[in-house]
Backbone as CSV, one residue per row, in Angstrom:
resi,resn,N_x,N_y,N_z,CA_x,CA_y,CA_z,C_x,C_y,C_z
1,UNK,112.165,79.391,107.216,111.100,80.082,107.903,111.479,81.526,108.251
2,UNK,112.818,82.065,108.196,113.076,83.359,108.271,112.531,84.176,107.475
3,UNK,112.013,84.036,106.536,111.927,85.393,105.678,110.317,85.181,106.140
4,UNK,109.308,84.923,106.876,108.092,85.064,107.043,108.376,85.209,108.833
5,UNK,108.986,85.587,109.531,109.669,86.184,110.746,108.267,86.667,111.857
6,UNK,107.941,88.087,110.732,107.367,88.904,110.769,105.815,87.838,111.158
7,UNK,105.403,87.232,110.451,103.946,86.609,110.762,103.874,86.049,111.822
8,UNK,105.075,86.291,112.922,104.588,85.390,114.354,104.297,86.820,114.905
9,UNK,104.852,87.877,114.982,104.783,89.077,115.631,103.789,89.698,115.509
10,UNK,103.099,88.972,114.075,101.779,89.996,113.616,100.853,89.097,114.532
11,UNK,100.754,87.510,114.776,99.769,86.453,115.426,99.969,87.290,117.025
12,UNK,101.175,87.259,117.543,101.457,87.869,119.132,100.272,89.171,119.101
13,UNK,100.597,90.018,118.670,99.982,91.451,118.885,98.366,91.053,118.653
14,UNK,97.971,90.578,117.642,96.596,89.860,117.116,96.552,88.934,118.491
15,UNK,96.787,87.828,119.531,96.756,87.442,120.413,96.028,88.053,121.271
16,UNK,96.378,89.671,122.038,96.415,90.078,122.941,94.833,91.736,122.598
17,UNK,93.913,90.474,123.203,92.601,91.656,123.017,92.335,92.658,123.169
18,UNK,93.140,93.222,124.398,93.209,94.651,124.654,93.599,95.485,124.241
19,UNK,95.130,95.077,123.725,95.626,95.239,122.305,95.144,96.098,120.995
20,UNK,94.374,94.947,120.883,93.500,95.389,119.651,92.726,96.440,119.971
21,UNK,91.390,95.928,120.597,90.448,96.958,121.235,91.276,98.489,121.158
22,UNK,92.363,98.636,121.758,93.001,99.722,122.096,93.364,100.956,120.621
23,UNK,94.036,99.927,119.563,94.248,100.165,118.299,92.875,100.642,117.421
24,UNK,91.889,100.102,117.857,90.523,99.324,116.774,90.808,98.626,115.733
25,UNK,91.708,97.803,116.192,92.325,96.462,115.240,92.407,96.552,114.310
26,UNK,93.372,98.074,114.457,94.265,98.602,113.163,95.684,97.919,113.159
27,UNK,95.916,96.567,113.136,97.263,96.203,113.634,97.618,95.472,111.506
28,UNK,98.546,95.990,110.962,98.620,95.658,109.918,100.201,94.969,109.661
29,UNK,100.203,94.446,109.033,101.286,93.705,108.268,101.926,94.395,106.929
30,UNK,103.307,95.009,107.508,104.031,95.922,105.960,103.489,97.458,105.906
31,UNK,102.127,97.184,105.792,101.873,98.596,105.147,99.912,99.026,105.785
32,UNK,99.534,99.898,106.080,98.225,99.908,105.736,98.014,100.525,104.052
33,UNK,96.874,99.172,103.871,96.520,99.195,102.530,95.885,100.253,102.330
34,UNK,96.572,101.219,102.031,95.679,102.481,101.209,96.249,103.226,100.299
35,UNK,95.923,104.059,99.575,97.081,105.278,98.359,97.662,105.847,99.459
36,UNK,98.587,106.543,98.742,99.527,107.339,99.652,98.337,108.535,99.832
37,UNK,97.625,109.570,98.792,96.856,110.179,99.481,96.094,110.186,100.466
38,UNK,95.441,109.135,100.984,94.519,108.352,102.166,95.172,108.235,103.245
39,UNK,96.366,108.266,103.435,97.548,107.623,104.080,97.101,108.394,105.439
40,UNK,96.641,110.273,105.065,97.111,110.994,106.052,95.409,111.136,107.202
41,UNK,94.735,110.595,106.415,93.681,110.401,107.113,93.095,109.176,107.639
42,UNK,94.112,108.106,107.735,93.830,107.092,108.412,93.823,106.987,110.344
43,UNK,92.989,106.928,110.809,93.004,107.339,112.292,93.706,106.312,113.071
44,UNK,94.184,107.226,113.979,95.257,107.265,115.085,94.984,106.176,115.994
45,UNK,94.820,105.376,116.696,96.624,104.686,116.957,96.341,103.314,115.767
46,UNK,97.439,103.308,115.714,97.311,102.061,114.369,99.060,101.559,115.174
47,UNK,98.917,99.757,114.667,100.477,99.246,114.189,100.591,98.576,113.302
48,UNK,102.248,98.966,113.044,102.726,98.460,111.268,103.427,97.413,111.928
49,UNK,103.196,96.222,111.250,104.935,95.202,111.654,105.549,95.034,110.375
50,UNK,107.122,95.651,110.161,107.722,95.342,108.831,108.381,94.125,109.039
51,UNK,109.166,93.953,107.982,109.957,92.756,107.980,110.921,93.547,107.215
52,UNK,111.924,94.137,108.282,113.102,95.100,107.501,114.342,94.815,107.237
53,UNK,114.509,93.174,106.780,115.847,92.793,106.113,116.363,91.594,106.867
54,UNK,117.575,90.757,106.750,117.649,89.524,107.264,119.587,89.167,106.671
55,UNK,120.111,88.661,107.871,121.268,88.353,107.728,121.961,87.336,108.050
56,UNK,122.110,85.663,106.970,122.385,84.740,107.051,124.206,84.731,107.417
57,UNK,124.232,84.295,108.531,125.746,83.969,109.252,126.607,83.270,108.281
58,UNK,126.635,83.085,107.206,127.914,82.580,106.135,127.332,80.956,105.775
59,UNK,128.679,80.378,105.089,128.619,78.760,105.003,128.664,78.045,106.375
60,UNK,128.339,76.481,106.352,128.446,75.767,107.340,129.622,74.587,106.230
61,UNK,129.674,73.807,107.287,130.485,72.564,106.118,129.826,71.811,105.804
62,UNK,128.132,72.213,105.972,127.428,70.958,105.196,126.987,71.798,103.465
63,UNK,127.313,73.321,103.648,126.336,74.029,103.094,127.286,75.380,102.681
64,UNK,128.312,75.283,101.488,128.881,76.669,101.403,128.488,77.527,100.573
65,UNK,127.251,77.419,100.931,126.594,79.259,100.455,125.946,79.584,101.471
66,UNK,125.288,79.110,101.805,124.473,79.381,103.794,124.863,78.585,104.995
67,UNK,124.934,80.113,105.801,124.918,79.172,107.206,123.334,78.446,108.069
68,UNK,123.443,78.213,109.345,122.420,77.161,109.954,121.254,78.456,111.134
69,UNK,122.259,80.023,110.849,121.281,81.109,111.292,121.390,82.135,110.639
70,UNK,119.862,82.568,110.628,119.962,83.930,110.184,119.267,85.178,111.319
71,UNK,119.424,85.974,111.172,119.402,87.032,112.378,118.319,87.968,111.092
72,UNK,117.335,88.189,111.893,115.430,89.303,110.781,116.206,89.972,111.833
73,UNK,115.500,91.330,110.921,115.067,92.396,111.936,113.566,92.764,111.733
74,UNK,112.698,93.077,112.491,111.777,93.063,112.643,111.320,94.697,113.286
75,UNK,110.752,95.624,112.582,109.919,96.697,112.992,108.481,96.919,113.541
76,UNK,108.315,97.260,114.955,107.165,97.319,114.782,107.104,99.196,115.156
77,UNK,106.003,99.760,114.055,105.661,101.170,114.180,104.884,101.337,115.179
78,UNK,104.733,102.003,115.738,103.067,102.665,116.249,103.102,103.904,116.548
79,UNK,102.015,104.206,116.113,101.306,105.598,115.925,100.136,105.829,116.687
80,UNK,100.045,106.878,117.410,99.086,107.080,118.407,98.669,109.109,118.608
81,UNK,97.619,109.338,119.126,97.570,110.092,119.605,98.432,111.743,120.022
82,UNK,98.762,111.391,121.148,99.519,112.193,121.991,100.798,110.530,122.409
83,UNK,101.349,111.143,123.288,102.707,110.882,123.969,102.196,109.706,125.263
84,UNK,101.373,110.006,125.343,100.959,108.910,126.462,100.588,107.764,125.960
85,UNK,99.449,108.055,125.201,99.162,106.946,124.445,100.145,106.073,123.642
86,UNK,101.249,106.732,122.970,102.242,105.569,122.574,102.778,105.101,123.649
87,UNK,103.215,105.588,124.209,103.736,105.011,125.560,103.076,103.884,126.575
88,UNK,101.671,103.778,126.284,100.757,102.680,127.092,101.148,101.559,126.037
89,UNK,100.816,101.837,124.639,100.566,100.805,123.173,102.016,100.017,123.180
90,UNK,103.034,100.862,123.486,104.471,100.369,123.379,104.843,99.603,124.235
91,UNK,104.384,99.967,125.886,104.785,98.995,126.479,103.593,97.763,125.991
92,UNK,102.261,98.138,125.935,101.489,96.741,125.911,102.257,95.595,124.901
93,UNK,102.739,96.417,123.503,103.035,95.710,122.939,104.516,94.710,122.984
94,UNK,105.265,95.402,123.578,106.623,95.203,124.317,105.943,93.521,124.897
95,UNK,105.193,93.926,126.031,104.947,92.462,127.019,104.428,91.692,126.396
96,UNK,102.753,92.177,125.326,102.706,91.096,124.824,103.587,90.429,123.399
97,UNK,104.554,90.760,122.821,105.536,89.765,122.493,106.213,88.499,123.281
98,UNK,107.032,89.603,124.240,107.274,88.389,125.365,106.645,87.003,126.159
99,UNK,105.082,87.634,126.426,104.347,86.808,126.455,103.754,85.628,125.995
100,UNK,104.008,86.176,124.315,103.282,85.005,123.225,104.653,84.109,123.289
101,UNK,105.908,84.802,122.900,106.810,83.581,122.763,107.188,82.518,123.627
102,UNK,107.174,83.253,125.105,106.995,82.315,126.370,106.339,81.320,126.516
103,UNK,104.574,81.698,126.140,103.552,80.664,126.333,103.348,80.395,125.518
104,UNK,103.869,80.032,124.144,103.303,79.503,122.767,102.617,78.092,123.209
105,UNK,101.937,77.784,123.050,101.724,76.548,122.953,100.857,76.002,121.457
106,UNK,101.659,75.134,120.188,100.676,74.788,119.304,99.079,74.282,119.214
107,UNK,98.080,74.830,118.440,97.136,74.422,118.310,97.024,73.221,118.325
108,UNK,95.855,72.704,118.838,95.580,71.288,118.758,94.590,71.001,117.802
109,UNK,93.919,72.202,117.079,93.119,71.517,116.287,93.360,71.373,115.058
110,UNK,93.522,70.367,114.110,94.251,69.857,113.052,94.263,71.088,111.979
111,UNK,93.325,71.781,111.656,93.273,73.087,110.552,94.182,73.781,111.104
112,UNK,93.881,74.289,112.405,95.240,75.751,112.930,96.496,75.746,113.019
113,UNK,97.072,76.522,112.193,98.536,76.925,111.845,99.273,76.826,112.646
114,UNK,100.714,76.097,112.795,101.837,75.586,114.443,102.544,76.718,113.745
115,UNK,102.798,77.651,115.142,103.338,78.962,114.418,105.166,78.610,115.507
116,UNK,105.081,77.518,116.047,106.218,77.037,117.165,107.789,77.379,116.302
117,UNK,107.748,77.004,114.828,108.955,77.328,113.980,109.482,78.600,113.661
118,UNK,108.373,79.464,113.606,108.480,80.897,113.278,108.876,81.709,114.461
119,UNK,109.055,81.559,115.557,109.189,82.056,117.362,110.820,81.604,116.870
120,UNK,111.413,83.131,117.493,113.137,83.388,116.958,113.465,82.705,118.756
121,UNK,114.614,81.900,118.094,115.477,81.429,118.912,115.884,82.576,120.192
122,UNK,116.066,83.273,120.051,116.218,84.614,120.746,116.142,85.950,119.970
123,UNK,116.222,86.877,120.778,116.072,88.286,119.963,116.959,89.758,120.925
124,UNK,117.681,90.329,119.833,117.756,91.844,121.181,116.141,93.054,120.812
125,UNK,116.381,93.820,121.788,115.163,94.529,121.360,115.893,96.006,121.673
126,UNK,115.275,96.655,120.876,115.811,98.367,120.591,114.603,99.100,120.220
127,UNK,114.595,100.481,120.803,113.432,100.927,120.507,113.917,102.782,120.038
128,UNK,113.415,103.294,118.501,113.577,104.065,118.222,113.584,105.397,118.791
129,UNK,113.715,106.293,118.275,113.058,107.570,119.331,111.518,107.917,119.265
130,UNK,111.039,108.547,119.899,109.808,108.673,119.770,109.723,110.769,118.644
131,UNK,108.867,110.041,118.082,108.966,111.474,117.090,107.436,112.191,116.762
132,UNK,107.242,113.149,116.135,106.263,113.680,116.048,105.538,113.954,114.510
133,UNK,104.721,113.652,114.277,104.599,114.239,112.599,102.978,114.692,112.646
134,UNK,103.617,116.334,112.650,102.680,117.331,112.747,102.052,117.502,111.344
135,UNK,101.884,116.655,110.401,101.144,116.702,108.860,99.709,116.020,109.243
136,UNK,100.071,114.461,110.246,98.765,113.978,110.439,98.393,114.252,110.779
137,UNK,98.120,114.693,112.143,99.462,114.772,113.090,99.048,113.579,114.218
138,UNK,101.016,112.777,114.538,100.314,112.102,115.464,102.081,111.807,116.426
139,UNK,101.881,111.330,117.135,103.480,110.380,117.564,103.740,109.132,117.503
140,UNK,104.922,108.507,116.965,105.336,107.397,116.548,106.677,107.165,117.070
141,UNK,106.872,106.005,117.119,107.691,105.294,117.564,108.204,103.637,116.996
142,UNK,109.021,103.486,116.492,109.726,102.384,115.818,110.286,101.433,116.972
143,UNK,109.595,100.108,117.264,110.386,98.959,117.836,111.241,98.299,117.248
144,UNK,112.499,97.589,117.850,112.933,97.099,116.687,113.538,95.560,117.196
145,UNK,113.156,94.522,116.632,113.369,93.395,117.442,114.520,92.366,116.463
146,UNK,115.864,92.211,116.477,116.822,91.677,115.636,116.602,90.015,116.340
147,UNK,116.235,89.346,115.547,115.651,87.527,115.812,117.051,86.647,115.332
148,UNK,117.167,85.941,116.235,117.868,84.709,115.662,117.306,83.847,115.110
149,UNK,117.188,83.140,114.267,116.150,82.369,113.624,116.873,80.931,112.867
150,UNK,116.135,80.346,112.650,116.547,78.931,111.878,115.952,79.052,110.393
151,UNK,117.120,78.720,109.234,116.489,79.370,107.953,115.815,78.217,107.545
């Protein structure tokens, strides 16, 4: 379940309505789908969640090519406005992670997806610098959440 990490972080942020509303539920997975020309006119605040690489802890003695964890790292971008505005989006998004993994509780209704496997055993969290890119122009900021996970 590690290498799909990323799809609980994208359900958390998708969770939290205000969230969205706030974005205009520009919240995307990897990439927003557009050409790179389009890229620069896609409006402001948007979030990316990557899935930026993954590092299995060695053999076990049941298993000598993999170990029993692997450690994602997990990006989330956001792009906003001015300086304030990332700063509201970052923390919202900050809590609601915390939030979703705390209160997960699985669906009960037989179609909806138990996302309970994909929620990392623990995580550290690091957060990039905040930067400017005067082409779109907008400010961004890289979260970065390293998961312990069960492969």
């Amino acid at each position: 379940m590690s290498l799909i990490t990323d799809k609980v972080f994208y359900a958390a942020l998708k969770s939290n309505a205000e969230l969205v509303g706030l974005v205009g539920d520009r919240i995307e997975s990897t990439a927003i789908p557009v050409p790179d020309d389009e890229f620069l006119n896609e409006p402001v605040p948007f979030i990316i969640i990557t899935f930026d690489g993954l590092q299995n802890d060695g053999f076990t003695k049941d298993n000598s090519y993999e170990g029993c964890e692997d450690t994602v790292q997990i990006g989330i971008e956001i792009d906003a406005e001015n300086r304030e505005q990332l700063g509201v989006i970052a923390e919202m998004v900050r809590a609601t992670v915390i939030s979703f993994f705390e209160n997960y509780t699985p669906p009960t209704d037989p179609g909806a997806e138990d996302l309970t496997q994909l929620i990392p055993d623990n995580y550290t969290f690091s957060a990039g610098p905040i930067q400017y890119d005067p082409i779109k122009p907008c400010f961004f900021q890289t979260l970065t959440y390293n998961c312990d996970t069960t492969p």
